[in-house]
C-alpha positions in Angstrom: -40.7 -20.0 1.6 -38.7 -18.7 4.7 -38.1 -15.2 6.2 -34.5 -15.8 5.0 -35.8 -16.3 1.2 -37.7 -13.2 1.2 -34.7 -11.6 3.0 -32.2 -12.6 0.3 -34.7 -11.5 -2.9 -36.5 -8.8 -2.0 -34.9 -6.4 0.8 -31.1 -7.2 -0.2 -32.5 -5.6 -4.3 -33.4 -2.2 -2.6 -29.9 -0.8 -3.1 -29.4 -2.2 -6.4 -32.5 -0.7 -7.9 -31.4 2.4 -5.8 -28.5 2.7 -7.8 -29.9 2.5 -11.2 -32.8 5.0 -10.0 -29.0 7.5 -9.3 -27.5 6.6 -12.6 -30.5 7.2 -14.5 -31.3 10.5 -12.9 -27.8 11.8 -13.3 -28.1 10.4 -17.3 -31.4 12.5 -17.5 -30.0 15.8 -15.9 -29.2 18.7 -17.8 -26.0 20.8 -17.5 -26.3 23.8 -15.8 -25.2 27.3 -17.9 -21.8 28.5 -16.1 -22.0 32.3 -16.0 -20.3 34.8 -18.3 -18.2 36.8 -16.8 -15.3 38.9 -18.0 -12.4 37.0 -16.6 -10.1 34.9 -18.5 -10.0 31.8 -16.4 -6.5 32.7 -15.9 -4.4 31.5 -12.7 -4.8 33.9 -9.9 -1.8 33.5 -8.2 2.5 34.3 -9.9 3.9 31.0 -11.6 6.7 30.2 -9.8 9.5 29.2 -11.7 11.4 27.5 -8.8 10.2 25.0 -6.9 9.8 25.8 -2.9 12.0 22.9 -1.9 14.6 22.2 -4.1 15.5 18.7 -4.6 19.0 17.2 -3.8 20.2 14.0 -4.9 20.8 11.9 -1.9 23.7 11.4 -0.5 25.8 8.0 -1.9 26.2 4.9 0.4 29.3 4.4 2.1 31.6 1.5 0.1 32.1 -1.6 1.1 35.8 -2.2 2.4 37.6 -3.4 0.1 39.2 -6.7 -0.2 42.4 -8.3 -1.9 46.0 -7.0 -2.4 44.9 -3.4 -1.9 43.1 -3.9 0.8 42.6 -5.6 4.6 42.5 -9.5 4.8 38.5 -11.0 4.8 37.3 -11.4 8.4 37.9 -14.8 9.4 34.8 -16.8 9.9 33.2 -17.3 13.9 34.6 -20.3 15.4 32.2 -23.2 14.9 30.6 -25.1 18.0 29.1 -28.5 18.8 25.5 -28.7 19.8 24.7 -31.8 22.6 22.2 -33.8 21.3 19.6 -34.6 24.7 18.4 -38.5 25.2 15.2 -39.3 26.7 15.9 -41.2 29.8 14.1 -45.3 29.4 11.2 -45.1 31.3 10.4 -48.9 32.8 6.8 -49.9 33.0 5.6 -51.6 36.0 3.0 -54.6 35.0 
């Protein structure tokens, strides 16, 4: 057996037997009485039948322009370029 063993079985358990020792003592504990008094349990503050900020409905996006008889000719597509292509220059080997 090694110090890692005995690490790994014993000392790493402590919290799970901690937590059943928690569950079982909040299973075995009785509820306490709430006092009687002579309120209602009633709300202590005026219902308010509007809300503080009212909500708006948001504002719609703008349209896209539109295209066709009624509208302006589709924007003509960028002009397209040629990309150069770079060689690697021979290098000769000396023997």
């Amino acid at each position: 057996m090694s110090a890692t063993f005995i690490f790994l079985m014993v000392i790493l358990k402590l919290p799970i037997f901690a937590l059943f020792y928690i569950v079982w003592w909040a299973v075995q504990a009785k509820p306490e009485p709430e006092p009687v008094t002579g309120e209602d349990g009633g709300t202590k503050r005026p219902i308010n039948p509007r809300p503080r900020h009212p909500r708006h409905p948001r504002p719609a996006l703008p349209r896209n322009p539109r295209r066709g008889p009624h509208g302006a000719q589709r924007v003509p597509a960028p002009a397209r370029t040629r990309t150069v292509v770079a060689r690697a220059r021979s290098v000769e080997r000396r023997s």
